[in-house]
Structure formats: structure tokens, C-alpha cells
C-alpha positions in Angstrom: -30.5 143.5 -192.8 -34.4 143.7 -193.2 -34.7 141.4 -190.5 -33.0 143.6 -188.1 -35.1 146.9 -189.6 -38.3 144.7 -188.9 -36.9 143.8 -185.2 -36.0 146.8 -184.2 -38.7 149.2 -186.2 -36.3 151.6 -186.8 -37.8 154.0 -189.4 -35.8 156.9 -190.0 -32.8 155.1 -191.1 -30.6 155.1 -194.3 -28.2 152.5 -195.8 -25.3 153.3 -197.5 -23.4 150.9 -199.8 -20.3 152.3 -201.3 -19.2 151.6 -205.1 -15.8 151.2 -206.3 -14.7 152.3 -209.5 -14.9 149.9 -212.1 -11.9 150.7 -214.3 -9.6 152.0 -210.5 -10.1 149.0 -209.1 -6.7 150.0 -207.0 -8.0 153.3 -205.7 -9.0 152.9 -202.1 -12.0 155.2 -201.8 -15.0 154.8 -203.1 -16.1 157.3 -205.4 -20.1 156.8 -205.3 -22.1 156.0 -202.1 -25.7 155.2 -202.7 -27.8 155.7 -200.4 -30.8 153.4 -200.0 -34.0 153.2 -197.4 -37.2 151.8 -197.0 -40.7 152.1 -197.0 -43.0 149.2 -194.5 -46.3 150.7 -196.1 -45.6 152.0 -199.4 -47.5 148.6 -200.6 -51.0 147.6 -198.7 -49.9 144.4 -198.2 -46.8 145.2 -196.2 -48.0 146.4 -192.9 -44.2 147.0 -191.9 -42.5 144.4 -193.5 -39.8 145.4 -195.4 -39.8 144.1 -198.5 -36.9 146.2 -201.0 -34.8 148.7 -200.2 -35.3 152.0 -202.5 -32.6 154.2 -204.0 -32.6 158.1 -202.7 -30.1 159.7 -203.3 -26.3 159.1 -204.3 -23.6 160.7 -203.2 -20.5 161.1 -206.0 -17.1 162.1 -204.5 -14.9 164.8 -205.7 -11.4 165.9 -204.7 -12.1 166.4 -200.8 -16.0 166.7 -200.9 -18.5 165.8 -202.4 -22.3 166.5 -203.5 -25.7 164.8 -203.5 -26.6 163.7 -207.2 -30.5 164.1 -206.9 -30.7 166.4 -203.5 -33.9 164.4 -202.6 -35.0 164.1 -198.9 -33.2 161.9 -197.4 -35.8 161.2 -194.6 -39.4 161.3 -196.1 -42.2 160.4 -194.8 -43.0 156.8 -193.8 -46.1 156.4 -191.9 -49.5 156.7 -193.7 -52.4 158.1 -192.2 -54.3 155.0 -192.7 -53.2 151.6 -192.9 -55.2 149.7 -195.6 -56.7 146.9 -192.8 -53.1 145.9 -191.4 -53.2 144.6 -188.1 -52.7 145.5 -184.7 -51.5 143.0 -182.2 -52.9 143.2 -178.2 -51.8 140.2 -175.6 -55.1 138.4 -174.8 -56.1 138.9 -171.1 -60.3 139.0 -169.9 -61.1 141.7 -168.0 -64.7 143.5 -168.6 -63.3 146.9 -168.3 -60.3 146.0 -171.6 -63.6 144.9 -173.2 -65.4 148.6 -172.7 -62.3 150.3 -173.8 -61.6 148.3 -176.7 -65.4 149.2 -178.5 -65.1 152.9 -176.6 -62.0 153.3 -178.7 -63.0 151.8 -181.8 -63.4 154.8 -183.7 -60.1 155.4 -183.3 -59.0 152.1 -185.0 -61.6 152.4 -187.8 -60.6 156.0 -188.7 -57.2 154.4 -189.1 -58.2 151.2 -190.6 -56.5 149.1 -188.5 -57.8 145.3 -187.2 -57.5 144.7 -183.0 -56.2 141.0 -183.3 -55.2 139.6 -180.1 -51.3 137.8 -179.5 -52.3 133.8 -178.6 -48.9 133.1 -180.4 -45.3 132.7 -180.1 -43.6 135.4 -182.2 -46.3 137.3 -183.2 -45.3 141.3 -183.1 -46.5 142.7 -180.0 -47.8 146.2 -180.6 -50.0 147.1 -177.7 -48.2 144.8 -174.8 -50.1 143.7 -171.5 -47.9 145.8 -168.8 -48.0 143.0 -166.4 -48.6 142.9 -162.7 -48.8 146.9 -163.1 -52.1 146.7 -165.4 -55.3 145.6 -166.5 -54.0 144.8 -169.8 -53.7 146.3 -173.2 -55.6 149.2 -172.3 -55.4 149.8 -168.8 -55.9 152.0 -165.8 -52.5 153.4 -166.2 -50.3 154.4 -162.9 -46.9 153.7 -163.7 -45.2 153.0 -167.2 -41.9 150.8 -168.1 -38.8 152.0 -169.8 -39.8 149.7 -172.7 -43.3 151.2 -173.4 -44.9 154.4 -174.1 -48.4 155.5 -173.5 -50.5 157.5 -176.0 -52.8 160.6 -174.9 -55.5 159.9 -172.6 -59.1 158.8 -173.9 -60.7 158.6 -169.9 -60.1 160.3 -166.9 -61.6 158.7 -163.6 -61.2 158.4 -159.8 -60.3 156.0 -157.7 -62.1 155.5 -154.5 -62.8 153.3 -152.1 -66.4 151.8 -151.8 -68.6 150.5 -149.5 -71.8 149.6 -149.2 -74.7 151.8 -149.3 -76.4 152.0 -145.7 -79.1 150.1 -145.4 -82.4 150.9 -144.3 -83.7 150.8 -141.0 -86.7 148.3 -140.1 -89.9 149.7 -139.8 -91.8 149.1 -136.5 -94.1 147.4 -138.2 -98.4 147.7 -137.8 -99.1 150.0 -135.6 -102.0 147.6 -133.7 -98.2 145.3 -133.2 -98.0 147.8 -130.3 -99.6 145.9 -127.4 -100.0 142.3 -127.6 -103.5 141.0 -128.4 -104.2 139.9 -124.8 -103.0 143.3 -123.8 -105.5 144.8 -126.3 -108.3 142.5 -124.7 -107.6 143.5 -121.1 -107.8 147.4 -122.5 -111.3 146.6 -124.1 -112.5 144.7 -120.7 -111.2 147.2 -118.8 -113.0 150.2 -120.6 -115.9 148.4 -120.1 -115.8 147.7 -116.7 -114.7 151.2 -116.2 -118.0 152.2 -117.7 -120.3 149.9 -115.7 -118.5 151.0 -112.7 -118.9 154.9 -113.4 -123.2 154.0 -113.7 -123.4 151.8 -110.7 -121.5 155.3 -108.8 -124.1 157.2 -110.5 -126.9 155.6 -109.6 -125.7 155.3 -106.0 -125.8 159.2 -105.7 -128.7 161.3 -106.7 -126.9 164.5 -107.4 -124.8 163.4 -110.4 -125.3 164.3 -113.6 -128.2 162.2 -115.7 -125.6 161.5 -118.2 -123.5 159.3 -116.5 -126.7 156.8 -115.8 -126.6 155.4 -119.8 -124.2 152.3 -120.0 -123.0 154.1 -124.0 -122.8 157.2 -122.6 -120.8 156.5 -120.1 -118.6 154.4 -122.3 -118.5 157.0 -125.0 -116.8 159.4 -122.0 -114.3 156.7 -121.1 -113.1 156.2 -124.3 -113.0 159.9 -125.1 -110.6 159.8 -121.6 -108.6 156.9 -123.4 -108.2 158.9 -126.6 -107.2 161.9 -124.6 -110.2 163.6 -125.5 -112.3 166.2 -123.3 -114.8 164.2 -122.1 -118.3 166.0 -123.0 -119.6 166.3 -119.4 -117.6 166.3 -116.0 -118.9 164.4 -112.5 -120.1 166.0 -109.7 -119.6 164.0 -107.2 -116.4 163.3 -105.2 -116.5 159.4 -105.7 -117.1 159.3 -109.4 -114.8 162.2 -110.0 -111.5 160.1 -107.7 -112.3 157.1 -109.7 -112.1 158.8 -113.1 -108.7 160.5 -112.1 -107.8 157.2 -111.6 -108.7 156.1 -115.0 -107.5 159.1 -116.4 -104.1 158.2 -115.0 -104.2 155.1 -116.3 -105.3 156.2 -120.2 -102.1 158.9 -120.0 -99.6 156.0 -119.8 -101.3 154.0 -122.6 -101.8 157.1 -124.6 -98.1 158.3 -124.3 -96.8 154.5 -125.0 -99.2 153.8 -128.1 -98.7 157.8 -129.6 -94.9 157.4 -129.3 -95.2 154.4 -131.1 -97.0 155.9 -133.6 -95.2 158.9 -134.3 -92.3 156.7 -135.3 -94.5 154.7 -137.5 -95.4 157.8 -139.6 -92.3 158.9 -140.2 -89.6 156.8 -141.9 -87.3 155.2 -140.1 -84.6 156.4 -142.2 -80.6 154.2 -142.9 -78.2 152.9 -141.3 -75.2 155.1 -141.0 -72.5 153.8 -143.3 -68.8 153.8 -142.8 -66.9 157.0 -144.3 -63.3 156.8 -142.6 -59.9 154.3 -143.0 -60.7 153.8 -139.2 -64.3 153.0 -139.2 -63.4 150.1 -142.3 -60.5 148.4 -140.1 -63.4 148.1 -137.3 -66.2 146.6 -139.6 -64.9 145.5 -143.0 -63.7 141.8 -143.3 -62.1 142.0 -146.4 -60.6 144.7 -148.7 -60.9 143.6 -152.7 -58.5 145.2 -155.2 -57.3 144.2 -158.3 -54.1 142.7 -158.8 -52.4 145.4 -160.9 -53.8 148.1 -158.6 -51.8 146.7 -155.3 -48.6 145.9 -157.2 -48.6 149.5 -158.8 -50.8 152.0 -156.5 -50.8 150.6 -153.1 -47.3 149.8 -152.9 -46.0 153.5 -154.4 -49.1 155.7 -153.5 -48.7 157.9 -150.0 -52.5 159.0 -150.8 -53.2 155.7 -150.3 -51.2 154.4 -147.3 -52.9 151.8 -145.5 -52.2 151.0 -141.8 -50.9 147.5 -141.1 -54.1 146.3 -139.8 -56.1 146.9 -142.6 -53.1 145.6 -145.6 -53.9 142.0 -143.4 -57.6 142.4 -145.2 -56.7 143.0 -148.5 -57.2 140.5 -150.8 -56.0 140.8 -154.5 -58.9 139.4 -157.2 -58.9 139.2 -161.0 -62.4 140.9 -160.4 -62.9 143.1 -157.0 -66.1 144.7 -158.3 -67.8 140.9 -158.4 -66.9 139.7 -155.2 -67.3 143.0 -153.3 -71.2 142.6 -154.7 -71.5 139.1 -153.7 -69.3 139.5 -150.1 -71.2 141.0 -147.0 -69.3 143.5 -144.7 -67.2 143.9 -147.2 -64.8 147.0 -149.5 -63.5 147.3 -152.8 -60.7 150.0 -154.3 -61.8 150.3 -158.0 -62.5 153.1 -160.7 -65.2 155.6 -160.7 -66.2 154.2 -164.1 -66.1 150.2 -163.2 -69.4 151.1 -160.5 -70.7 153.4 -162.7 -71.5 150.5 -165.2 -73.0 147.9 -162.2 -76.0 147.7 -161.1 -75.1 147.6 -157.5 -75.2 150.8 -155.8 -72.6 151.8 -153.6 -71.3 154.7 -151.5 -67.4 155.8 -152.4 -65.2 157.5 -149.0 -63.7 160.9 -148.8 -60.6 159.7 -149.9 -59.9 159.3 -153.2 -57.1 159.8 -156.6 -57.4 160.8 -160.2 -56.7 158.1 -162.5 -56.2 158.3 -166.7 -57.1 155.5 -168.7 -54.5 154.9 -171.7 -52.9 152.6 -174.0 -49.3 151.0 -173.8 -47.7 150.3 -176.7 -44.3 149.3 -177.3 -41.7 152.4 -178.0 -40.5 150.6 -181.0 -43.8 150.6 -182.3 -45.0 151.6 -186.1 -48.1 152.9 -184.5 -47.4 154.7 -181.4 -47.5 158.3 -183.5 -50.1 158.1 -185.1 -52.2 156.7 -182.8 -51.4 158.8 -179.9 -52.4 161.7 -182.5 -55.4 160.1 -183.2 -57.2 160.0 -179.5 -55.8 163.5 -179.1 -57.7 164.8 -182.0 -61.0 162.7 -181.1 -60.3 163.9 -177.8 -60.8 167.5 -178.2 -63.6 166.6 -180.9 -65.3 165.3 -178.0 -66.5 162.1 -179.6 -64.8 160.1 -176.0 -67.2 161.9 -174.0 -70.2 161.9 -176.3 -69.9 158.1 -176.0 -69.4 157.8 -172.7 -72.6 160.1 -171.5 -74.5 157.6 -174.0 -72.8 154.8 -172.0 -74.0 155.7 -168.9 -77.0 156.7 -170.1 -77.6 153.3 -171.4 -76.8 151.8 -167.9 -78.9 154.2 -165.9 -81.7 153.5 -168.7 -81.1 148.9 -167.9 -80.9 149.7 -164.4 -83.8 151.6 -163.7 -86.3 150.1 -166.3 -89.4 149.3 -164.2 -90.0 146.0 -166.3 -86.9 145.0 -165.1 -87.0 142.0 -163.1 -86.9 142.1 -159.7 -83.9 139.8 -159.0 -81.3 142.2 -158.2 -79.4 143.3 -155.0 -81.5 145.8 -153.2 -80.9 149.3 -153.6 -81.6 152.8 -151.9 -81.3 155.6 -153.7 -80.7 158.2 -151.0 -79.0 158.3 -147.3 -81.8 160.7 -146.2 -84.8 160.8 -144.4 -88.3 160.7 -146.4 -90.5 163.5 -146.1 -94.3 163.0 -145.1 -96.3 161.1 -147.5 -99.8 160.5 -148.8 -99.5 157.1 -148.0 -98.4 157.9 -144.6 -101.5 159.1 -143.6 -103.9 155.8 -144.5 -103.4 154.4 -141.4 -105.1 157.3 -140.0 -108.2 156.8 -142.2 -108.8 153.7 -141.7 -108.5 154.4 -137.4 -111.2 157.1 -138.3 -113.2 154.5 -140.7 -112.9 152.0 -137.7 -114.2 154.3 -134.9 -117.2 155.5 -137.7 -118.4 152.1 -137.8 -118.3 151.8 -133.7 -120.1 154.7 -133.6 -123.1 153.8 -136.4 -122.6 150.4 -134.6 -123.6 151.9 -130.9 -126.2 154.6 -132.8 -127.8 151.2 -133.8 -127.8 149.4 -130.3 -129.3 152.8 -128.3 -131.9 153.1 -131.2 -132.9 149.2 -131.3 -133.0 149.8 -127.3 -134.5 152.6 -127.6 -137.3 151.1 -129.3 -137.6 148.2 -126.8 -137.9 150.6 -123.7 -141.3 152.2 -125.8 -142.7 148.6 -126.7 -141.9 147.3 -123.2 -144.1 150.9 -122.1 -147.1 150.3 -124.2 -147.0 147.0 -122.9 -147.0 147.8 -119.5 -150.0 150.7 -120.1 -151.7 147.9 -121.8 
């Protein structure tokens, strides 16, 4: 008989054994029924074994009734509130997220003191059952339950999306002298100054045009200020000079508008690529679709949120860990829990689409502990102590993850889909252009005074 109690875990249950009368031995009925039950943790050692059976109650017979001898309840209370270290028995299965849910709900198990041991042996009571193809395992992301288990209150609510990667950026032009080629930049130089040379030899053959134009550097200092698109400081007078510098001019408006469009782009960022956010946009790029097992034998296949077209079910590809291989597979997607890429450092980008999940534990309907542990997560539920720990969780992750003495050996991030605003940084490219020209310009201020002063020692020479 207490092997069948101990099978079935049958608690509120009485056994009656009926007496005969010792001196009527020929009277049919019994005239005292005594009424026995049990108790699987009235001793610490039991941990719901049953052990003896324990007289309640008898009930005496009279002529055509009868009546309870002691009147004591016949179905008292069996279940402690704690359990004195007895243990708790899970069916071994890896998975990282069982791992998480098994210290996030510690509390639970130490309030009641009872010991997680896991089921690696035949016989051994079963108390929080793996569900299966249906779940992750003990503790599970639960969709849909069996007739044979029940699931306690939830400790975790998530979503379920799917996610891609995050775009990527786009490259940069690069250096901004990367424009022209550096033959192109030579022919530019040599053709500035042979525009200059030109514009004095046209100077000199006119005698009405301006004096300016008759010194080689100021003449170059006006072609380069055309170049620049800059107002050149003095205009020509004559016909000639003025035709060929429209000709130059012409030629300095392509260069300018090639090298400033250029250049505009290389201020501002270049910004990301745009990433996929529809069903139809995945079956055109993606090359693979990871899920977990349990999730396509319970969501996919009974979900209508989730209906997939029959081009894109020919891409999924079922994986003891999606999160993992979607991380280290290009051009790929992965259906998983809010909460599993919360806790990676791999950033990705979830779709539109998406379904509420609650995390919960199965355990078996015939279970001591399904009560009283179900009560349990409700109580530290409302306490908020599950949502406490899971800020500090994430906290800690965000903390690892973004440490700046972290090593640099992870998958590249971006932290935002958006463009960047100007920056500081932005702008050094412009100061060193203007550092450059300053030291052109202290350069040619050097040559006109060092010619300067050979044109007056030549003079004194000659007066000599």
C-alpha cells in the first residue's frame, strides 16, 4: 500500500481497515472502522516517503449509524512550508538559458529549503520533468503544456522576435587628397603654373594691363585664388588675358565642383546600411533561419502569428543553440527570446513582428511540490525580488559589455542606425588645409623677399 501512495503521491487520502468483534466473531459487520493516513514530512528524513500509517480517527457502529470516536480532521494538513533540505529532482539537459533560470530562481528553492539535484538515473522521482521536444528543459520558455504536467506562476515575461543583424556601417570615402590620383594632382600643380607663366608673358605683351599681373607670385597667387573659387584680387584689362582666364576659370569650376562634392561627403558620416525589417525582405537575403528545437515543434508549427511562407520554412534550421550560430553565420536570422540577446554581447536589431512569451516551470501534476512552489514565485513575484534581479542582471551585462578595458576581440558593434551629427573631429581636416596653405604662403613671402633682396644687390651692383 505505501508503495502505491509513494507512486501515485496521492496526499489527501485515508485508509480504512475494518475490525470485527472479538467475542461475535459470526456477526457480519464490522462494528469499528479505523481510519488511518499518513504523513511524507512529519519526520525530516522522509521527504515523501511514507514510512507508518497514523491512527485518526475511528469510527464505532451503532444500530444503523454510527459516530466518529475522536471527531479529529480527517484531512489535515500535509505539506510543510519548508522542507528540511529534501531534494528536488530536474532531468539533466545543457542549455545556458536553464542555467540563468536555475540561480534567478534560487531564492525560491532556499526560502523552501529544498536541493536542485538533477535525474542522471533510472528510477529516480521526477519532480520538475524536461517537457520534451516542446521545451528547453526543466525550466523552460513555456508555449504549450501536457496533460501530465502542470506549470507554476510565472517568474519572466519576454518576447519573442525575430533578429537580424544590426546594419552595418557604410565605408567612408576615405582621405580626402584620395580624390584625384597623384598624377592627376601633378598635372593640376603644372598646369597652375603654366597658367601663371602664361598670364605674365600676355602681360608683358600689352602695355595697358594692369602691373599686377607682370610678378610670376602674383599672378600665381590669382590663379590659385580662381582654383579655390576665390575672387581674384585684381581683374585684366585686356581682351586676351581676360579670354584666357575664362578659360581657366572654366576649367577650376569642374575641379572645384568634383573635389567640394567629394568633400562634403567626407565631413559628414556616411551613415549604415539599411537592414532588413519584413518576412519578405528575409526570404530575399537571409540564408538560413536558426531556431531552437523546442521552439519549431511547439511555436512554429501551432502559432498563426508566426506563419512562415513555404519559401522561407526551406531555411530554417533547428539548433540546440540558435543564438551561437546566428553570431558566428553571415547573412543570417535567429527566432529567440528578448532575454537570450539581452545577455550577449552581440548586438542585433529584432523585426516588427513579434509574441509575448512566460518563462515557467513544469512539474509533474502528481508532484509533492507543485503547491507550494507555485505559491512561492507568486509571492516573490509580487515582492518584486524577480525583477530586482533581473535589472541587476542586465545591468551586470551592459556593465562586461561596455567596459572600455575590455578587449577588443569581439564582433563589431554600432550602437545606433542613425546618422552622426557634425563633430569636432570633423573639422581637422580643414585645419590642417589651412595650416598647409599658411606654410605656402610664409613659403612664397620668403621667395619674393630673398628676390626681393637680389633685385637691390644686383642694383647697387650695377650703380657701382
Amino acid at each position: 500500500m505505501a508503495h502505491i501512495l509513494e507512486a501515485i503521491k496521492l496526499i489527501n487520502a485515508i485508509i480504512i481497515i475494518n475490525e470485527e468483534d472479538q467475542y461475535k466473531s459470526n456477526v457480519i459487520s464490522p462494528l469499528v472502522s479505523e481510519i488511518y493516513t499518513f504523513f511524507p514530512f512529519h519526520k525530516s528524513h522522509q521527504c515523501g516517503k511514507i514510512d507508518e500509517l497514523i491512527l485518526v480517527d475511528r469510527w464505532i457502529y451503532s444500530d444503523e449509524s454510527g459516530k466518529f470516536q475522536f471527531d479529529s480532521n480527517l484531512f489535515p494538513s500535509k505539506i510543510p512550508k519548508k522542507f528540511n533540505g529534501c531534494e528536488i529532482y530536474f532531468t539533466e539537459r545543457f542549455n545556458p538559458m536553464i542555467i540563468f533560470e536555475f540561480d534567478f530562481l534560487r531564492p525560491v528553492f532556499e526560502s523552501l529549503k529544498l536541493k536542485l539535484r538533477m535525474s542522471d538515473q533510472d528510477g529516480k522521482p521526477i519532480d520538475i520533468p524536461y517537457a520534451g521536444p516542446e521545451g528547453y528543459a526543466a525550466l523552460r520558455l513555456f508555449q504549450h503544456s501536457r496533460p501530465e504536467t502542470s506549470v507554476t506562476f510565472p517568474h519572466m515575461y519576454t518576447k519573442n522576435n525575430l533578429y537580424v543583424r544590426c546594419p552595418k556601417q557604410n565605408i567612408r570615402h576615405g582621405n580626402f587628397y584620395k580624390v584625384f590620383t597623384l598624377p592627376v594632382w601633378l598635372l593640376i600643380f603644372l598646369t597652375t603654373f603654366l597658367t601663371a607663366t602664361v598670364s605674365v608673358f600676355l602681360q608683358k605683351s600689352s602695355k595697358f594691363e594692369s602691373k599686377y599681373f607682370r610678378n610670376l607670385a602674383y599672378s600665381l597667387y590669382s590663379i590659385l585664388s580662381m582654383l579655390t573659387a576665390v575672387p581674384a584680387p585684381q581683374m585684366p584689362r585686356t581682351v586676351k588675358l581676360r579670354m584666357f582666364l575664362f578659360l581657366w576659370i572654366c576649367h577650376c569650376l569642374i575641379l572645384s565642383t568634383v573635389f567640394q562634392c567629394f568633400f562634403t561627403s567626407f565631413l559628414v558620416e556616411p551613415g549604415f546600411e539599411r537592414p532588413m525589417t519584413s518576412i519578405r525582405e528575409i526570404m530575399d537575403k537571409a540564408e538560413v533561419l536558426f531556431v531552437h528545437p523546442s521552439t519549431l515543434n511547439s511555436y512554429f508549427q501551432y502559432s498563426a502569428v508566426m506563419y512562415l511562407p513555404y519559401s522561407l520554412q526551406s531555411k530554417v534550421k533547428a539548433t540546440p543553440y540558435p543564438v551561437e550560430d546566428f553570431i558566428e553565420t553571415e547573412n543570417s536570422v535567429v527566432y529567440a527570446s528578448e532575454f537570450e540577446m539581452e545577455s550577449t554581447y552581440f548586438k542585433c536589431c529584432p523585426l516588427m513582428e513579434s509574441s509575448n512569451a512566460v518563462h515557467v516551470i513544469t512539474v509533474t501534476s502528481v508532484s509533492y511540490y507543485y503547491d507550494v512552489l507555485s505559491f512561492k514565485i507568486l509571492q516573490c513575484f509580487e515582492a518584486g525580488i524577480f525583477i530586482n534581479e533581473l535589472n541587476a542582471y542586465r545591468s551586470s551585462n551592459v556593465l562586461r559589455y561596455d567596459n572600455p578595458t575590455q578587449p577588443k576581440t569581439r564582433v563589431n558593434s554600432f550602437p545606433s542606425t542613425a546618422f552622426s551629427i557634425f563633430h569636432l573631429k570633423h573639422f581637422k581636416v580643414v585645419f590642417y588645409i589651412l595650416i598647409f596653405g599658411n606654410i605656402i604662403s610664409f613659403v612664397v613671402l620668403l621667395g619674393e623677399c630673398i628676390l626681393f633682396r637680389i633685385k637691390n644687390l644686383l642694383s647697387a651692383v650695377k650703380v657701382i
